[in-house]
VMD Tcl script that draws the C-alpha trace (Angstrom):
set ca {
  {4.77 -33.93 23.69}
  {2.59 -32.43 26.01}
  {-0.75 -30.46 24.82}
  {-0.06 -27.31 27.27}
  {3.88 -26.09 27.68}
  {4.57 -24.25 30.62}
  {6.98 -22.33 28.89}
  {4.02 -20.83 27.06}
  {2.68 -19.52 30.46}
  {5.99 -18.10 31.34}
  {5.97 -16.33 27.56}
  {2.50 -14.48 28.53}
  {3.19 -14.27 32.22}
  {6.39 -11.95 31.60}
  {4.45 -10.23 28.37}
  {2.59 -6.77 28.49}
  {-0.69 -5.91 30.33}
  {-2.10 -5.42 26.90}
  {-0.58 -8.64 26.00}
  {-1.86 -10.82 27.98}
  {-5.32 -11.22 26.99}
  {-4.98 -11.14 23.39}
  {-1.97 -14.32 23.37}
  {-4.71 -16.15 26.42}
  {-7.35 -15.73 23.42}
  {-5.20 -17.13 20.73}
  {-4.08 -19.73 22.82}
  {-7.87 -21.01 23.98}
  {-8.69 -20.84 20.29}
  {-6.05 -22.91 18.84}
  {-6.52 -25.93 21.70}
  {-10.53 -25.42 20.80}
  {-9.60 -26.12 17.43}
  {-8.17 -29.22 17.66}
  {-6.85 -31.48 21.38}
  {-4.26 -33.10 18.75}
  {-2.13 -29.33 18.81}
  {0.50 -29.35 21.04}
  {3.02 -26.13 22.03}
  {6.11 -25.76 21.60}
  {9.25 -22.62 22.19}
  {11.77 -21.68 19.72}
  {13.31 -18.67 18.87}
  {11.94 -17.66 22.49}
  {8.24 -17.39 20.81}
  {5.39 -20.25 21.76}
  {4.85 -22.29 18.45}
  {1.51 -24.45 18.22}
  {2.38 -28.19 16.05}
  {0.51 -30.46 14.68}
  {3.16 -32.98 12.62}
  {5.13 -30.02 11.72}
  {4.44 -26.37 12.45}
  {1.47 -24.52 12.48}
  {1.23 -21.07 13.61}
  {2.59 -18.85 16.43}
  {1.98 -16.04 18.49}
  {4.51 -13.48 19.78}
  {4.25 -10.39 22.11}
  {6.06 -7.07 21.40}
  {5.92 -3.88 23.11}
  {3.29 -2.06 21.39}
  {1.63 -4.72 19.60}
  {1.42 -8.68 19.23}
  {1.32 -10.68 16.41}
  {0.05 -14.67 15.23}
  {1.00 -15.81 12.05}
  {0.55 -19.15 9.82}
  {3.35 -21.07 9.28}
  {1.83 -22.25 5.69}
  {-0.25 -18.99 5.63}
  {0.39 -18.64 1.54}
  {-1.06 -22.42 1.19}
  {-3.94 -21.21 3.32}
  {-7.53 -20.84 1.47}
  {-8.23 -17.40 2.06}
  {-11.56 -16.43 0.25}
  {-12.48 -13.06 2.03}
  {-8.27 -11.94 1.88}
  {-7.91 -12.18 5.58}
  {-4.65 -13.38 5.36}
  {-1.49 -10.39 5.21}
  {1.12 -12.12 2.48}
  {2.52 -8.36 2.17}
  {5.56 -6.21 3.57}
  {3.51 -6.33 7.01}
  {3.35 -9.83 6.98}
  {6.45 -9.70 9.15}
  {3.47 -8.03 11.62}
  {1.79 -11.73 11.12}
  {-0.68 -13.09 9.13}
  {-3.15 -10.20 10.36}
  {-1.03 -7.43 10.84}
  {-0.19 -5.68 14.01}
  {-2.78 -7.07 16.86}
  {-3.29 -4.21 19.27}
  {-6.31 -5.99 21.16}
  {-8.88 -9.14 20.57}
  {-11.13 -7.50 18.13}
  {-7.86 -6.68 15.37}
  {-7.95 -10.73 15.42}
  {-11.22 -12.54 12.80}
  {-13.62 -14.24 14.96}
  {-13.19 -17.46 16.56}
  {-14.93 -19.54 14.03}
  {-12.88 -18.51 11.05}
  {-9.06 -18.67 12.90}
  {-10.18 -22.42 13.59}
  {-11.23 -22.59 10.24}
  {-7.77 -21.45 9.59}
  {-6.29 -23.69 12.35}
  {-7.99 -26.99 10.52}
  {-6.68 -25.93 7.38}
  {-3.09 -25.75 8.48}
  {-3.50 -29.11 10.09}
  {-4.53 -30.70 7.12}
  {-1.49 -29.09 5.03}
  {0.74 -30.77 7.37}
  {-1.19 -33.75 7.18}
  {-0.63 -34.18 3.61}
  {2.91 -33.30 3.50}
  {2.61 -30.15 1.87}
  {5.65 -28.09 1.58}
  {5.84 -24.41 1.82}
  {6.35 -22.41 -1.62}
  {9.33 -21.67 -2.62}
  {9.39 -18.57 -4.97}
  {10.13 -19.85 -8.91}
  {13.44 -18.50 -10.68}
  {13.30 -16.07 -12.93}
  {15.20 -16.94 -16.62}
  {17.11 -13.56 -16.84}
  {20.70 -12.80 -15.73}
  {19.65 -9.49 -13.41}
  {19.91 -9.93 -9.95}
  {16.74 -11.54 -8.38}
  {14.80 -10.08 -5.66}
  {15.20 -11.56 -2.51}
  {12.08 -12.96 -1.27}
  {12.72 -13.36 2.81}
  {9.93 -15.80 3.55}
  {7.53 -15.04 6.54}
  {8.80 -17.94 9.25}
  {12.34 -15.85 8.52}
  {10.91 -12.64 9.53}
  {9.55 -13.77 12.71}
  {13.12 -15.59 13.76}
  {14.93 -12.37 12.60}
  {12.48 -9.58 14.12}
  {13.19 -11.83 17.74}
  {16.65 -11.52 17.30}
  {17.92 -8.08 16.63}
  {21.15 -8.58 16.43}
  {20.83 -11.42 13.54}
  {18.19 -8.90 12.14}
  {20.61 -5.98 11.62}
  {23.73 -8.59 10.64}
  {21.39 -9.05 7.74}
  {19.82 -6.15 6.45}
  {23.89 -5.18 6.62}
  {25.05 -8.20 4.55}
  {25.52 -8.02 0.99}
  {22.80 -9.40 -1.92}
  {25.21 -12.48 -1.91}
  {25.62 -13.29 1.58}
  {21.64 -12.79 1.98}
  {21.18 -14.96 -0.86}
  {23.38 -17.77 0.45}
  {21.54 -17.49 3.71}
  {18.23 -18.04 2.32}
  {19.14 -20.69 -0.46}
  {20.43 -22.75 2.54}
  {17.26 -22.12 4.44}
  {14.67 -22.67 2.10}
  {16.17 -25.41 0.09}
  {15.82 -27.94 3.34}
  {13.65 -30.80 2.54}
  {12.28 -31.22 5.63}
  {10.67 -28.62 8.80}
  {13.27 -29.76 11.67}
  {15.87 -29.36 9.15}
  {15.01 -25.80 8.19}
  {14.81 -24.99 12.12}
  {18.04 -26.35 12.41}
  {19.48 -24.52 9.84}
  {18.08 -21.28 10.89}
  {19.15 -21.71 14.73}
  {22.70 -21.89 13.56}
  {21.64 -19.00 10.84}
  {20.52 -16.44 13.68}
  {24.04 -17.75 15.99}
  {26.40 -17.11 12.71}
  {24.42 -13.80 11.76}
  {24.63 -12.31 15.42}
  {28.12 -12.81 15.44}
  {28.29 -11.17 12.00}
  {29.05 -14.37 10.02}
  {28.26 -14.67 6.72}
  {27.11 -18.08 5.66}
  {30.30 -19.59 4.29}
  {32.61 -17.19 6.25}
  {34.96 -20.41 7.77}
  {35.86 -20.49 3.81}
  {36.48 -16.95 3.12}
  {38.39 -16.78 6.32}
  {40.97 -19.73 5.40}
  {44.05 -18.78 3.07}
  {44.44 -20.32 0.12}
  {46.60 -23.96 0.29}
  {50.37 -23.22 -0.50}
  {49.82 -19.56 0.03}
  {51.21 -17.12 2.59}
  {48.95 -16.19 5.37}
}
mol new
graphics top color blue
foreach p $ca { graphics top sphere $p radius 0.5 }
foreach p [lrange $ca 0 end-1] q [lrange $ca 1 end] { graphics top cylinder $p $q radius 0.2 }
display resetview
């Protein structure tokens, strides 16, 4: 795969005024950090890989946002990171010009990291059960977020669904063993959820064999 996508120019071509700089800057930094990084589109947001996912960048229409794909792996000694309820915002929160991003230095530093994690093999975290019988929270992990907050429909399916049909969703999702599975999966995830599908609904839609329709 090519090092520069000109899908990626497209993205920041048809983006805001106040867009456009701040996705040129994340974009020069990344390639700085490493020529090995190449780009890549899905979910109709530019992606930067290195063996697997690293980061990406998206453009909304008051603010942008570039987020770690592996950010709760990440070393973060001075808490730059955002793990929170804003990390759907990205790993540092709503970006409203260059100077809401750290400075170039420490995103490469950040970049490096990432590319070593993938490197390795490591696997993202997946939040430990708890022993009780209550019902769990749902943890929606961060590469969700992004999908679902470019895809409004999916995003509202969702929120709409009930703690089951969420759950099923996301144990499908997070259980894949592998990063082009759990793409996979959550392409179809965001078609099914737009349509208002839940995640088993060709099941709950068929009558039961030897029964009347």
């Amino acid at each position: 795969m090519e090092q520069y996508d000109n899908r990626v120019d497209a993205y920041i071509a048809k983006s805001a005024d106040f867009a456009k700089p701040i996705l040129q800057h994340i974009r020069r930094v990344v390639h700085e950090a490493s020529p090995l990084i190449t780009e890549n589109i899905k979910w109709g947001m530019p992606f930067f890989e290195y063996k697997g996912t690293l980061c990406q960048m998206a453009a909304f229409k008051q603010h942008c946002a570039f987020g770690f794909w592996k950010a709760s792996r990440l070393n973060d000694p001075d808490h730059l990171l955002n793990p929170g309820e804003e990390a759907s915002a990205g790993s540092f929160g709503r970006v409203n010009s260059i100077n809401d991003l750290p400075g170039d230095a420490i995103l490469k530093a950040f970049i490096l990291q990432a590319m070593e994690l993938n490197e390795s093999g490591v696997k993202i975290a997946k939040p430990k059960p708890k022993a009780n019988t209550e019902k769990k929270e749902l943890i929606v992990p961060d590469y969700f977020i992004h999908v679902l907050n470019e895809n409004p429909a999916a995003k509202e399916a969702f929120e709409k669904f009930s703690y089951s049909h969420k759950k099923e969703y996301l144990e499908w999702i997070t259980e894949a063993k592998t990063d082009t599975t759990r793409q996979k999966r959550m392409e179809q995830a965001v078609e099914m959820m737009s349509e208002g599908k839940s995640r088993n609904w060709k099941y709950a839609s068929q009558p039961p064999k030897g029964g009347a329709l």
